[in-house]
Structure formats: C-alpha cells, structure tokens
C-alpha positions as CSV (number, residue, x, y, z in Angstrom):
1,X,-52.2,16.4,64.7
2,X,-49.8,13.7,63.5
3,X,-51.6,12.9,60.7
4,X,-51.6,16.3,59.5
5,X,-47.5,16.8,59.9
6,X,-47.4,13.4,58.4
7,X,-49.1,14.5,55.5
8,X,-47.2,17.6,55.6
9,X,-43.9,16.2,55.5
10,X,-45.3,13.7,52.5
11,X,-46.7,17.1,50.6
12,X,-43.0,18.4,51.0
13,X,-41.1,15.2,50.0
14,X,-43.5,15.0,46.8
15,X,-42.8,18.9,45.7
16,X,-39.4,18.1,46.5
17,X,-39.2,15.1,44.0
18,X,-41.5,16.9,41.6
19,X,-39.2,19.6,41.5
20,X,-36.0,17.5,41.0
21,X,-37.8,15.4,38.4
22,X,-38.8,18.6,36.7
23,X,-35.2,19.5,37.1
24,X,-34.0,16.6,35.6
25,X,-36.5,17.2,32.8
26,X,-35.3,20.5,32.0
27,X,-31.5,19.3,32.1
28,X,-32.2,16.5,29.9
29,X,-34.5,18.6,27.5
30,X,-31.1,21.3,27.6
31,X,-29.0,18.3,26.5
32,X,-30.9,16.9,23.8
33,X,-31.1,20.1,22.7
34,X,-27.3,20.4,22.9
35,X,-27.2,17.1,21.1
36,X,-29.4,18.4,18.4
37,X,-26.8,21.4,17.6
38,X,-24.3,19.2,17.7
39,X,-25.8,16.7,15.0
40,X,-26.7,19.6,12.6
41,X,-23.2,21.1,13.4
42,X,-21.8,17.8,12.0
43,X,-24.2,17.1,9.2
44,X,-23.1,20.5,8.0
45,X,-19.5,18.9,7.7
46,X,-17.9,20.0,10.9
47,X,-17.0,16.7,11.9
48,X,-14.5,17.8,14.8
49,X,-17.9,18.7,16.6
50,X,-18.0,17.2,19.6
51,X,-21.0,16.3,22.0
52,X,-20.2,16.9,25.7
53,X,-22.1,15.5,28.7
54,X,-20.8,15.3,32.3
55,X,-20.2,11.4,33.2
56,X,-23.3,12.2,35.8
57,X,-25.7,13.0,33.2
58,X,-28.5,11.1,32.2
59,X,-27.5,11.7,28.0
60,X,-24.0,11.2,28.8
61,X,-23.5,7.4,27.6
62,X,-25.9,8.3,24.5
63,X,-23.3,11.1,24.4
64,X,-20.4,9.1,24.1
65,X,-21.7,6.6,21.7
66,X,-23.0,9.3,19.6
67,X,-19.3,11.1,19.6
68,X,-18.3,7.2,18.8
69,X,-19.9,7.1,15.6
70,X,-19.1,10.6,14.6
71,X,-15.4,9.6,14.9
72,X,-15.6,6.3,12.8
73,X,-17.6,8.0,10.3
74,X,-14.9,10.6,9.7
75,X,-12.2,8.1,10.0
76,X,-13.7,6.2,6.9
77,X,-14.7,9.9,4.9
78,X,-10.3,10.4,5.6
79,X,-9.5,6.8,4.1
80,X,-12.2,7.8,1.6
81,X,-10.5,10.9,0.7
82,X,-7.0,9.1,0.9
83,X,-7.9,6.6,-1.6
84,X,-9.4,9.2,-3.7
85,X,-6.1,11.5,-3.7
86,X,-4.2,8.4,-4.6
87,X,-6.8,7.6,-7.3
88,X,-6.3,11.1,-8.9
89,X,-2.6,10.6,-8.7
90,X,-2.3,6.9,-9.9
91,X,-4.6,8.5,-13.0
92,X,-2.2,11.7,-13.7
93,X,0.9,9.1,-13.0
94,X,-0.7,6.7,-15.8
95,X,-1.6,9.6,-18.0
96,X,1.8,10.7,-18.1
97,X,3.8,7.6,-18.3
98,X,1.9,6.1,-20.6
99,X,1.4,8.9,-23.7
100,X,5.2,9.8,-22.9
101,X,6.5,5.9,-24.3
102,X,3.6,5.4,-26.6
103,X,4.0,8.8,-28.7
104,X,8.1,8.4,-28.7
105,X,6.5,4.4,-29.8
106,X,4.6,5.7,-32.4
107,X,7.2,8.6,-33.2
108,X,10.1,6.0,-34.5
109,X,7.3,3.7,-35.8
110,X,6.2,6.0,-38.0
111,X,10.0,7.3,-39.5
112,X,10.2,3.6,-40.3
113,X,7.0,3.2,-42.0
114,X,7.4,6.7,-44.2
115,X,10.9,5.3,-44.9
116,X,12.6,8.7,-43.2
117,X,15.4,5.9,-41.9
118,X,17.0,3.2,-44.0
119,X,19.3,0.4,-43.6
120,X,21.5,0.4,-40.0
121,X,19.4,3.4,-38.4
122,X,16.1,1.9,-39.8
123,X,17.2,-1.3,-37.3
124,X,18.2,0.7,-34.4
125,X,14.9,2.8,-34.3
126,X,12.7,-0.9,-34.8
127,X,14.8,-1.5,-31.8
128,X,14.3,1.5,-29.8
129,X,10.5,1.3,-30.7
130,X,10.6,-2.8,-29.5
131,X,12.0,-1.6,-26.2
132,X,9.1,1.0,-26.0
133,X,6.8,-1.7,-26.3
134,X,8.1,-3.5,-23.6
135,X,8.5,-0.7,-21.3
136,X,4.7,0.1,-22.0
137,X,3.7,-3.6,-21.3
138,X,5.7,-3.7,-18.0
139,X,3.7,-0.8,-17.2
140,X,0.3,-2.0,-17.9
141,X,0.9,-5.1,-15.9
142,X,2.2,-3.4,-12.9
143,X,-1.3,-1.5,-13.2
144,X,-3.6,-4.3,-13.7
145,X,-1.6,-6.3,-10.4
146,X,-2.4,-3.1,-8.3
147,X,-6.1,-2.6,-9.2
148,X,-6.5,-6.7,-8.8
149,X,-4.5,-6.7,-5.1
150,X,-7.1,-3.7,-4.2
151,X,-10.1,-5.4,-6.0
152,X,-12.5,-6.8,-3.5
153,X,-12.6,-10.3,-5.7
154,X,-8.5,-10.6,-5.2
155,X,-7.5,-14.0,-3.3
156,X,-4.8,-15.3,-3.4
157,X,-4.1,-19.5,-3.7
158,X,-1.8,-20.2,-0.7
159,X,-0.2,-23.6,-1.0
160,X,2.8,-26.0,-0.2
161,X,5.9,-25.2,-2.5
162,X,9.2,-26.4,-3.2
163,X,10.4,-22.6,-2.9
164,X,14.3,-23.5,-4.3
165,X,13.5,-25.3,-7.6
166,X,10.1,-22.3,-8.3
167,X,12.9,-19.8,-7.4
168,X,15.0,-21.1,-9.9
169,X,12.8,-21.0,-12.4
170,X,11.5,-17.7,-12.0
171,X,15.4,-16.2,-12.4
172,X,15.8,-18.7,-15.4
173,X,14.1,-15.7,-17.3
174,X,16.2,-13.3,-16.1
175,X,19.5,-14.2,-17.1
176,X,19.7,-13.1,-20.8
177,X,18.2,-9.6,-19.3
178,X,21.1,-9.3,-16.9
179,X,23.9,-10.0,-19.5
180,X,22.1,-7.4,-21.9
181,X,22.0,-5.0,-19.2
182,X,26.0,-5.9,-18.9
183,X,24.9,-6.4,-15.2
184,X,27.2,-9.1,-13.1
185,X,24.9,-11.6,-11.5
186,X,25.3,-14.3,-9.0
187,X,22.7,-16.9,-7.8
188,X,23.0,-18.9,-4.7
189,X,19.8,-21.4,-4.2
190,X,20.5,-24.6,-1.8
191,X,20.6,-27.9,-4.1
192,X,18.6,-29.4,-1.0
193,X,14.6,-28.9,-1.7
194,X,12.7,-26.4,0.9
195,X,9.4,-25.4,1.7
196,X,7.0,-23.2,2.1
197,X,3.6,-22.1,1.7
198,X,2.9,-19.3,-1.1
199,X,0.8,-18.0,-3.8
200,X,2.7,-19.1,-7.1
201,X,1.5,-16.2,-8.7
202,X,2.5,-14.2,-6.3
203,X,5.9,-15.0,-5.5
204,X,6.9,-14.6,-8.6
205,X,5.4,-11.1,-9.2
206,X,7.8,-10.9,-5.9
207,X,10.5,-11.7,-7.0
208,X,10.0,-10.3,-10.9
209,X,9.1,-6.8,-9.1
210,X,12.0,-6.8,-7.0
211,X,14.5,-8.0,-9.6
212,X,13.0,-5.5,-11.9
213,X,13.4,-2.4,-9.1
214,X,17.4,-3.5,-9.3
215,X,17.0,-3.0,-13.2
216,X,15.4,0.4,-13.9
217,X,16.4,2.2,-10.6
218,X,19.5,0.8,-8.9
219,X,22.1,2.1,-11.9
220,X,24.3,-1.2,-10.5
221,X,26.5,-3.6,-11.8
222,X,25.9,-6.2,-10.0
223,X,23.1,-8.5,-8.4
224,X,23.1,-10.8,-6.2
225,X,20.1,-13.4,-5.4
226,X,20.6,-16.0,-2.6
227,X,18.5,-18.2,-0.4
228,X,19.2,-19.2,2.8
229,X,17.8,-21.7,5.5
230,X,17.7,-20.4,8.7
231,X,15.8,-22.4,11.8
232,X,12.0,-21.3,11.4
233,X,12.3,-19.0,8.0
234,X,13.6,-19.1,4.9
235,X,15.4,-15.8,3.9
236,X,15.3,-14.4,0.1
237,X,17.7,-11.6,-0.2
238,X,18.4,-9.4,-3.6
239,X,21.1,-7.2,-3.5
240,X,22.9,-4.8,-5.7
241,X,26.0,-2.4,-5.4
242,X,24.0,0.6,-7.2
243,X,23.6,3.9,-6.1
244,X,21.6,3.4,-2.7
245,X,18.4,4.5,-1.0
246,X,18.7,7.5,1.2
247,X,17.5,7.0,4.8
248,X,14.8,9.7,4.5
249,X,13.2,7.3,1.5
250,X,14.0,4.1,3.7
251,X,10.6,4.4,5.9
252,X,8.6,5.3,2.6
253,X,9.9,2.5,0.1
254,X,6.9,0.8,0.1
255,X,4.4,3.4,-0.4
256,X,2.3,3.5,-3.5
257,X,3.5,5.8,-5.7
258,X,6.6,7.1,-3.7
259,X,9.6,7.8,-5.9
260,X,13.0,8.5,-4.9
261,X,15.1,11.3,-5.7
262,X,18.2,11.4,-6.0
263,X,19.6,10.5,-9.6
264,X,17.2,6.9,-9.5
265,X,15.5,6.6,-12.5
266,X,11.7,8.2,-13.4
267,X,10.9,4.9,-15.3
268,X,8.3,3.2,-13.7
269,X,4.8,3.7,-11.8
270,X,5.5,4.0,-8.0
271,X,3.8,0.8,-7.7
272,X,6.0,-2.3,-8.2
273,X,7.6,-2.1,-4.1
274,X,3.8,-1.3,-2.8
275,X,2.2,-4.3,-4.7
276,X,5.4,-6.4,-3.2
277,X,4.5,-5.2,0.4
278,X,1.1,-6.2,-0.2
279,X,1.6,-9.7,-1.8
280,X,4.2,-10.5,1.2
281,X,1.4,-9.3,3.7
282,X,-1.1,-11.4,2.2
283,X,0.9,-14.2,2.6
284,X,1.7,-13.9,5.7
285,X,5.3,-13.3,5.4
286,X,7.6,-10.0,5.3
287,X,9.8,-7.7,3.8
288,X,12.7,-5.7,5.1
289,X,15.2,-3.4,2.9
290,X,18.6,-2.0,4.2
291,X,20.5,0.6,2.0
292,X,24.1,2.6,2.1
293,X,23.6,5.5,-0.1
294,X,26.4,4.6,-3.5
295,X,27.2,1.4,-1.7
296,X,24.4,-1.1,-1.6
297,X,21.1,-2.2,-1.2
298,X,19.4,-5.2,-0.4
299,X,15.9,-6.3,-0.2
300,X,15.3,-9.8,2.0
301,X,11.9,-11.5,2.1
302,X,11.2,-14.0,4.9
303,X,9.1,-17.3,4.2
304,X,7.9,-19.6,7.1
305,X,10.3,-22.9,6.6
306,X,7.7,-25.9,6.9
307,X,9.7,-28.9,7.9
C-alpha cells in the first residue's frame, strides 16, 4: 500500500514538473518569439524598438544585452548621421566661400589683363585681386587643418618647449598685419624662459587662428597678447575691445561651423575656433573665452608650467 502512494505521489511530482517545464517551454518559446518581432522591427529601421522581459525570465539578461547593442548601434548610425550633416554643410560652406573670392579673383584679374583699367586703378584692382588670393589661401588652409585633425593618421608631436621665445616668434609675423589693419597692439611675454610641453605645429595654428578670429571678426582696434606665469599653468590670453560675443553664442563658439550674428563678419569657414578647441584638447591643455557685447573679448589658453 505504501509503495503504491509512494509511487503515486512520485507520478504527481513528475506531471507537476513536466507541466512547469512545459510551461517554461512555452514562455520561453513566447519570448523568443517576442524577441524575433522585435529584431525585424529594428532591422526595418525602428530603432526605438525595445525588447522587454521581466527580470524573472529566463530571456531576460539575453534581453537586456540584446536592447544594449540596439542602443550603441543607433548611437553610432546618430554620430554617423551627424558627421554626415556637417559633411554636407562643410561642402555647401566651401562651395560658397570659395567661388564667391575666386570669381571676384578672376573678375579684377581679368579687367587688368584686357586693359579695361590703367595706371592708379589698374594698381588698386592688382591689389584687391592680391588680397583675394590671400583670403582664398587662408581658407584652404583652415580646410586642409580640419580634414587632417579629423583624419585617422593625425598625431600630433608633443614635446618640451621654451613657450615665451616660440610665442614671440609666432607674433613676429603679425605685426606688419596689425599696423596695416591700423589695429593698436600690445605684447606682453616674460623675458624669463618658460616651459611647456606642445605640438609646435600646433600651437602656432593656435595662436595664428586665434589672432586671425580678432582680425576678420572682432571689428577692434586694439589687441592685446600677454603671457602669464601662474603656479602650475601658464596662461595665454588674446584680447580685443571689438564688438563682443553675445552670451547666446558664448556656449557655441567652438562649434564647427557656428557663426555669429550680429554685425561679425561672414569672412571665414566656421572652422578656425573648432580646430583651436581640438588642438588645445589634444594637447591636453584648454581654452576658455569671456565676452561683453561692444566692450571686449578675450580668449585665454592654459599650458601646464613644467618647472
């Protein structure tokens, strides 16, 4: 008699667990069939699709790995479509500013050469068209520094530098472009030599870009470069009393291809601030601006002092 409720009571225990395994099979057969939709969903291009598994189910940390992926996949197809908006842009931007100075280049080039000017206007349009050239030339260069900063072979060359003397020559340049421009400048650089560790290369497309910015955009009359120790950096501030930066622009400065508003010029690309910010990143050093609207504006990079 006890052998037959035993066995009884085994019979039941086994139908039992067949039953919950059968259960389980049929729950886990609904979810990978729930996980299937889900997958075609997405690979139809509705990557908000979402695959959703209680934390007691069997699927439910293939679930959430699953959803994982999903999620970094469309976060690279966004920075993928990003960096294809900006390509279109950068293309129409370099499309536009490009044919505009090359056909007004080619425009007083060509009055000269048919001899439509003569004498003192003849010079001033050889002038104009030298000017052009320039302008064009800035431009290019500004375009081949941003497709080599976001090349994949770009390195930079970091070494130790005697950062006052390299800074003075770098402005050396500058100074017959500030008196032609009829733009007061002052330069204050310690006689005592400092250091730091930067791309030479870099640091002067830096300092060029940021000088260059005060130039074409700031409509000031005066600049001011100085240098100055401090106890772990070494601070580079350019400032100018020109017309400002709004706040509004302040947070977008250094985006690629942002242009203010406001009366500052249309010359240039969008690019010069952006391919700052990235040379200061990549050098492990930083970049702050601070701006009064028709008052001032000054840009100050910060080098690590090495002692």
């Amino acid at each position: 008699m006890i052998l037959y409720v035993t066995l009884g009571i085994l019979f039941c225990l086994a139908l039992l667990f067949g039953i919950v395994c059968l259960a389980k099979m049929i729950g886990v057969k609904r979810q990978l069939q729930d996980m299937t939709d889900a997958l075609n969903d997405i690979q139809a291009g509705n990557g908000n699709r979402k695959i959703l598994a209680p934390n007691n189910e069997l699927t439910a940390d293939l679930s959430y790995k699953m959803n994982e992926i999903v999620y970094r996949y469309e976060e690279q197809l966004s920075q993928l479509r990003a960096a294809d908006e900006t390509n279109r842009q950068l293309m129409t931007s370099l499309s536009h500013d490009v044919r505009t100075p090359l056909t007004t280049l080619i425009g007083y080039l060509d009055a000269v050469h048919r001899g439509v000017v003569v004498e003192k206007e003849r010079e001033d349009y050889i002038e104009i068209a030298r000017r052009k050239a320039y302008d064009l030339k800035d431009y290019i260069d500004i375009l081949f520094d941003w497709f080599k900063l976001n090349s994949s072979e770009f390195a930079l060359s970091i070494e130790q530098v005697e950062i006052a003397e390299q800074t003075r020559y770098i402005l050396k340049d500058w100074i017959p472009i500030f008196e032609e421009n009829h733009l007061v400048y002052e330069i204050e650089i310690p006689e005592r030599p400092l250091f730091a560790k930067v791309d030479l290369d870099g640091y002067a497309r830096i300092i060029n870009n940021l000088v260059q910015n005060v130039i074409n955009h700031s409509q000031a009359t005066q600049i001011k470069i100085e240098m100055v120790q401090k106890e772990t950096e070494i601070e580079i501030r350019i400032s100018d009393n020109g017309i400002g930066i709004e706040k509004a622009d302040l947070q977008n400065i250094f985006e690629r291809l942002y242009k203010c508003d406001k009366g500052r010029s249309d010359k240039g690309s969008g690019l010069g601030l952006s391919i700052v910010r990235q040379i200061v990143g990549k050098m492990n050093s930083r970049i702050t601006v601070q701006s009064e609207p028709n008052q001032y504006t000054v840009f100050t990079v910060f080098l690590t002092l090495i002692k």
